[in-house]
Backbone as a chain_set.jsonl record, in Angstrom:
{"seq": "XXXXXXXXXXXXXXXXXXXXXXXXXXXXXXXXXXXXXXXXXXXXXXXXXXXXXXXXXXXXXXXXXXXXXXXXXXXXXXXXXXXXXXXXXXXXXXXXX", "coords": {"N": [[0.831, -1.17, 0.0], [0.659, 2.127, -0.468], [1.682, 5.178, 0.59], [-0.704, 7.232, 0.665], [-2.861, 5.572, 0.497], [-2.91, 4.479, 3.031], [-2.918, 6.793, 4.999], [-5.268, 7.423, 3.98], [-6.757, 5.107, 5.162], [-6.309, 4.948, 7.518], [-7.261, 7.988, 8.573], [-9.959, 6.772, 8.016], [-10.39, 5.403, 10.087], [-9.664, 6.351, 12.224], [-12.117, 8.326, 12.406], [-14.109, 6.142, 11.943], [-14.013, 5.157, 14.932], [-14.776, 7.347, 16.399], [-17.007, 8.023, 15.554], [-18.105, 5.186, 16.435], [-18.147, 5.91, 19.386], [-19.569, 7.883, 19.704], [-21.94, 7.053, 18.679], [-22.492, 5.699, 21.013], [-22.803, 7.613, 23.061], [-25.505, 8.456, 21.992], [-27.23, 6.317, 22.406], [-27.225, 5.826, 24.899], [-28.352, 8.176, 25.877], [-30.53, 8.043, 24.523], [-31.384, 5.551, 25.651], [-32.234, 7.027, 28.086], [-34.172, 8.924, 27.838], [-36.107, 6.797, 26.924], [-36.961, 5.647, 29.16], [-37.16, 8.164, 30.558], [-39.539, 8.437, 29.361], [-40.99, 6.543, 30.017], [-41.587, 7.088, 32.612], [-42.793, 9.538, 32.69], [-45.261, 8.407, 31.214], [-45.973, 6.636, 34.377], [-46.52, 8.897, 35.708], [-48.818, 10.509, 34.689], [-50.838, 8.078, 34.815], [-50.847, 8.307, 37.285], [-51.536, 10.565, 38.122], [-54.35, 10.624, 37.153], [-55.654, 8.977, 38.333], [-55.574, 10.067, 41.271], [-56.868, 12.464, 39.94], [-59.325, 11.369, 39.84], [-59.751, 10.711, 42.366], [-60.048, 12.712, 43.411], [-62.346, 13.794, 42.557], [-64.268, 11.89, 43.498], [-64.576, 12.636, 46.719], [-64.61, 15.144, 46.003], [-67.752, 14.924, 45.442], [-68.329, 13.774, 47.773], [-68.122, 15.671, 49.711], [-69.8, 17.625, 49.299], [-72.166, 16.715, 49.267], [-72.274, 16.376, 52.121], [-72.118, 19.096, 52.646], [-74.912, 19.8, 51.654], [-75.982, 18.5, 53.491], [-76.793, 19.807, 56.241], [-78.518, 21.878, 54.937], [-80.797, 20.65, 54.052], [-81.589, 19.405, 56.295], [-82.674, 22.36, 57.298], [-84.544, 22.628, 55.471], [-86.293, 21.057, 55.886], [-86.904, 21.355, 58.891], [-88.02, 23.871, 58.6], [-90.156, 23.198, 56.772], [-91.518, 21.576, 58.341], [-92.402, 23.125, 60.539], [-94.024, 24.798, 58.892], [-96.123, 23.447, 58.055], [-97.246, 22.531, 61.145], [-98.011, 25.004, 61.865], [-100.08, 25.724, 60.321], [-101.961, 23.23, 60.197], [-102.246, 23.771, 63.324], [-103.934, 26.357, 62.478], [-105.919, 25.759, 61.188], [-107.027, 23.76, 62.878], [-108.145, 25.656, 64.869], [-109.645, 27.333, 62.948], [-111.718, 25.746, 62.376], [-112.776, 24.507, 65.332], [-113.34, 26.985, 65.789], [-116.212, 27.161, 64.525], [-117.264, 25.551, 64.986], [-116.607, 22.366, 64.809]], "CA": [[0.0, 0.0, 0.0], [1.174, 3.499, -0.968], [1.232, 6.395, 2.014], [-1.514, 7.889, 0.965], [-4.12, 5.156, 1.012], [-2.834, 4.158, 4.412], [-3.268, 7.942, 5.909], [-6.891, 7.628, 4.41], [-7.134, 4.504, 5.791], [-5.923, 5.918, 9.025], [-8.429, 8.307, 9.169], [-11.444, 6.287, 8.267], [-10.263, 4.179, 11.502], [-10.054, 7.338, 13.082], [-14.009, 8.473, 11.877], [-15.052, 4.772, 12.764], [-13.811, 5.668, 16.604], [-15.533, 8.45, 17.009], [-18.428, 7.673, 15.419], [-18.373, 4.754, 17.584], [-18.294, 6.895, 20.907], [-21.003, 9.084, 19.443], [-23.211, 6.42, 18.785], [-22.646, 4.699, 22.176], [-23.617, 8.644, 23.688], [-26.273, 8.533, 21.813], [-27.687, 4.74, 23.088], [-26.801, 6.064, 26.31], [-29.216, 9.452, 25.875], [-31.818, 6.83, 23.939], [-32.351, 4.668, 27.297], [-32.639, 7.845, 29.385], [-35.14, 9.513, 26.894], [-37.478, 5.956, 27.102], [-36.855, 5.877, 31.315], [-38.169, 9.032, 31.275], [-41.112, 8.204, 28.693], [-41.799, 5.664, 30.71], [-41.805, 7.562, 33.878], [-43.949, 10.468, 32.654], [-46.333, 7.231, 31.615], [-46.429, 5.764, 35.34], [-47.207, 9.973, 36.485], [-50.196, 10.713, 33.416], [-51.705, 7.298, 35.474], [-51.197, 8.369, 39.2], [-52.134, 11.754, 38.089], [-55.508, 10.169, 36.652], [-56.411, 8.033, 39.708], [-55.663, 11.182, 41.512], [-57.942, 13.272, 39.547], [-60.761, 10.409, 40.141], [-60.15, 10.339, 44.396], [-60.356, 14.315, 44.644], [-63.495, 13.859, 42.379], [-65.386, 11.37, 44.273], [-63.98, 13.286, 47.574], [-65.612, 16.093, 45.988], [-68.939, 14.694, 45.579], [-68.673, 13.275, 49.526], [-68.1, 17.225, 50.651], [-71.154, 18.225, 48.5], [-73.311, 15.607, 50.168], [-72.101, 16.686, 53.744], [-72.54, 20.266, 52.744], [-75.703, 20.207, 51.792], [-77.146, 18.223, 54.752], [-77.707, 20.324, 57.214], [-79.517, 22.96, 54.103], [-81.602, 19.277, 53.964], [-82.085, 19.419, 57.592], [-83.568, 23.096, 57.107], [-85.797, 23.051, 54.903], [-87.342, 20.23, 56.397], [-87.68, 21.608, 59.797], [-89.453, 24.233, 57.991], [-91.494, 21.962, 56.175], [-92.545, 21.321, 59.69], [-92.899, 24.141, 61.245], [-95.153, 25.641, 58.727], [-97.287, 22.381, 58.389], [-97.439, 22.093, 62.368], [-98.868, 26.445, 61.9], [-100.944, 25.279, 59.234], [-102.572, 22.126, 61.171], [-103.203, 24.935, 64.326], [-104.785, 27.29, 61.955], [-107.158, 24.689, 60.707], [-107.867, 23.534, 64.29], [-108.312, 26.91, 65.667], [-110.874, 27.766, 62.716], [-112.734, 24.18, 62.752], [-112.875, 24.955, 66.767], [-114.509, 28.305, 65.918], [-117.016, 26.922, 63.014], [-118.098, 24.469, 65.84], [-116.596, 21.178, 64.208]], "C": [[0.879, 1.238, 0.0], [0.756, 4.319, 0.578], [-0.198, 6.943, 1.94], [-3.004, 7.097, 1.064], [-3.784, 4.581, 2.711], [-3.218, 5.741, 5.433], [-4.801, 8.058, 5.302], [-7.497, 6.317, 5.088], [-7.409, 4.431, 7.499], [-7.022, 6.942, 9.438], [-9.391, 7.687, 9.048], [-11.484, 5.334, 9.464], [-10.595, 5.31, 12.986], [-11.998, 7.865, 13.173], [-14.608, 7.11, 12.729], [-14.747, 5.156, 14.303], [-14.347, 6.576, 17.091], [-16.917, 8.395, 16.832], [-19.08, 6.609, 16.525], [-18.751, 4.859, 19.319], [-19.472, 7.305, 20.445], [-22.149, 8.384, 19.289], [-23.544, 5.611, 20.484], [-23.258, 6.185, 22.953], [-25.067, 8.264, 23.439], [-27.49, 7.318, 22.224], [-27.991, 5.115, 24.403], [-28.107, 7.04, 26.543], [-30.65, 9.004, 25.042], [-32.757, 6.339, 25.072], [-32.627, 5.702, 27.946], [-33.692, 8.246, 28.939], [-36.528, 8.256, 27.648], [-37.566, 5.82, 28.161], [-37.651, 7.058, 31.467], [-39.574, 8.992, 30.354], [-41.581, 7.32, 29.477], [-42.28, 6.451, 32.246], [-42.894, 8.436, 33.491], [-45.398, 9.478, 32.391], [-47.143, 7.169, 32.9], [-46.766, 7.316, 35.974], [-48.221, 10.471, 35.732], [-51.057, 9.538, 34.972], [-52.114, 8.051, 36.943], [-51.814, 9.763, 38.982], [-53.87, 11.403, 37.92], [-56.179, 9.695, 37.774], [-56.281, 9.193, 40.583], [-56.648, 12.348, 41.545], [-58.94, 12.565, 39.901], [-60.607, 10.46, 41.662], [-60.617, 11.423, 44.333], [-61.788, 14.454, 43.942], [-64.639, 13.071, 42.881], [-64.923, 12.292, 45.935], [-65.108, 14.515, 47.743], [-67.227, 16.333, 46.007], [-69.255, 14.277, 47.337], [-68.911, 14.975, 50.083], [-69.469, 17.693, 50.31], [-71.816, 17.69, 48.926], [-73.395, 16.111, 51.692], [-72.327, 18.11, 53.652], [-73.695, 20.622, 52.559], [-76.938, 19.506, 52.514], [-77.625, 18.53, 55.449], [-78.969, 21.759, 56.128], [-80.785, 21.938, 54.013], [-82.545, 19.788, 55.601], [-82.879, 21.082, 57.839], [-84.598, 23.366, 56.967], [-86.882, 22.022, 55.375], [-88.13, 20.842, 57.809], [-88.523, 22.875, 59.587], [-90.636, 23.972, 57.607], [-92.246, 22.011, 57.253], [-93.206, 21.664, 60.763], [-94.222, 24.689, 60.602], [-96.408, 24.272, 58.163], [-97.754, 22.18, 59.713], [-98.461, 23.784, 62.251], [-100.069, 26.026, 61.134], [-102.102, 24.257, 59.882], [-103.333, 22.885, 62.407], [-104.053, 25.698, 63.74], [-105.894, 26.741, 62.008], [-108.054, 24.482, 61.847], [-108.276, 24.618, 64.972], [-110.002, 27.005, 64.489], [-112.168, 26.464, 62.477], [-113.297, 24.543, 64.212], [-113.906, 26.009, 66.746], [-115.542, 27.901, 65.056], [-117.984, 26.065, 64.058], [-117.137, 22.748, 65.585], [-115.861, 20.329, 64.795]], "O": [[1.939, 1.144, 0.62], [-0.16, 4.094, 1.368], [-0.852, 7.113, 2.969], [-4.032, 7.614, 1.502], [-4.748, 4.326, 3.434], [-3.773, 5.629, 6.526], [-5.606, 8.702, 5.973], [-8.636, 6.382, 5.551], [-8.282, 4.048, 8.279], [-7.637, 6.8, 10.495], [-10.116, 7.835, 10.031], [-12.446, 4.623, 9.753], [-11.234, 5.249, 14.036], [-12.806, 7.609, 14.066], [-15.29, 7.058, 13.752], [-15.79, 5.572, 14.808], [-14.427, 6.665, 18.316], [-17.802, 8.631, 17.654], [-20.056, 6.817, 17.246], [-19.373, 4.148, 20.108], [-20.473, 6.894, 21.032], [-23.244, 8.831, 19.63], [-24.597, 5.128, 20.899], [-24.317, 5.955, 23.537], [-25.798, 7.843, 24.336], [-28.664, 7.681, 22.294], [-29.005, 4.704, 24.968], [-28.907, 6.674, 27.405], [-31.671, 9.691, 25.04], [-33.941, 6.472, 25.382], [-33.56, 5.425, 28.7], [-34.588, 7.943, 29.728], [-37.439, 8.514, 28.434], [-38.773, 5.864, 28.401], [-38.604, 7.138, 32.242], [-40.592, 9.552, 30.761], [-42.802, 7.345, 29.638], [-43.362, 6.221, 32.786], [-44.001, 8.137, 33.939], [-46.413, 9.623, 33.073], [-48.346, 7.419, 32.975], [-47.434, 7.141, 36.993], [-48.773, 11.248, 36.511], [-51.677, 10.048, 35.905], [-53.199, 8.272, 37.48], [-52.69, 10.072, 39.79], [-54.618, 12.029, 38.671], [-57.302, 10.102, 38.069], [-57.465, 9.489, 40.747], [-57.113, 12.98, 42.494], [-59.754, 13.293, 40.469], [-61.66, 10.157, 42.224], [-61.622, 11.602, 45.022], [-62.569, 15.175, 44.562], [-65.802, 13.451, 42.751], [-65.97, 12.922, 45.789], [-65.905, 14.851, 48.618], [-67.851, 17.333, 46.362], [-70.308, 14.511, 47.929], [-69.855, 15.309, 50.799], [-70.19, 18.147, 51.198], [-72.674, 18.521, 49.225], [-74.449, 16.21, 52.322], [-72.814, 18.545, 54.696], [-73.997, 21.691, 53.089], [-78.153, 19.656, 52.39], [-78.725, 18.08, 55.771], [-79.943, 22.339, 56.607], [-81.872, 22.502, 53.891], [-83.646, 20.289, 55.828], [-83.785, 21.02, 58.669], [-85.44, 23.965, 57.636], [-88.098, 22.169, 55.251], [-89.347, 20.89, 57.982], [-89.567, 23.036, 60.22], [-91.762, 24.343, 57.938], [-93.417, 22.39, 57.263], [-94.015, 21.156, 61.54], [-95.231, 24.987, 61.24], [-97.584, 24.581, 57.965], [-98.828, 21.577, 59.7], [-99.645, 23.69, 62.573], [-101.139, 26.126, 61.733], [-103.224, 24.749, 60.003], [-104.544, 22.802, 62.614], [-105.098, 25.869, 64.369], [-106.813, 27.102, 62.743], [-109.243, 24.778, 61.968], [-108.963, 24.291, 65.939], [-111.137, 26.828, 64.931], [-113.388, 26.621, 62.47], [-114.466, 24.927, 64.181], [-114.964, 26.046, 67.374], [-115.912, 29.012, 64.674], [-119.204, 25.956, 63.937], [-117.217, 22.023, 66.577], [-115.758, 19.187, 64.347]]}, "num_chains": 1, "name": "protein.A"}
């Protein structure tokens, strides 16, 4: 072989070596990439189940908040049916009946 295909042979040995490094970075910065695709994966889920506790959560508060407005209007209810019931008996009473 002549000098000058050995100094291009020389560098394409050189090129293959580096390229080689650069692809092994790049393998390297590959797996971390799908580690973290996978990770943002397994936090999308917990985020999801997450979003579903604080929404049943939220329906429990809404139930407990509007029990005693429950318990209100009822003892209204019953107040002005118990006035209502005296009225009646008061003017039945006066009518004779």
């Amino acid at each position: 072989m002549d000098l000058e295909h050995e100094r291009r042979l020389a560098a394409c040995e050189e090129r293959a070596k580096s390229n080689s490094h650069r692809i092994d970075k790049l393998e390297e910065s590959t797996d971390v990439l799908n580690q973290l695709a996978k990770n943002m994966g397994i936090m999308a889920e917990k985020q999801k189940q997450m979003v579903d506790s604080v929404e049943k959560l939220d329906g429990k508060v809404t139930a407990l908040e509007q029990k005693p407005a429950k318990r209100w209007d009822s003892l209204i209810s019953k107040i002005i049916l118990t006035l209502t019931a005296a009225f009646l008996a008061y003017l039945l009473s006066k009518i004779g009946l």
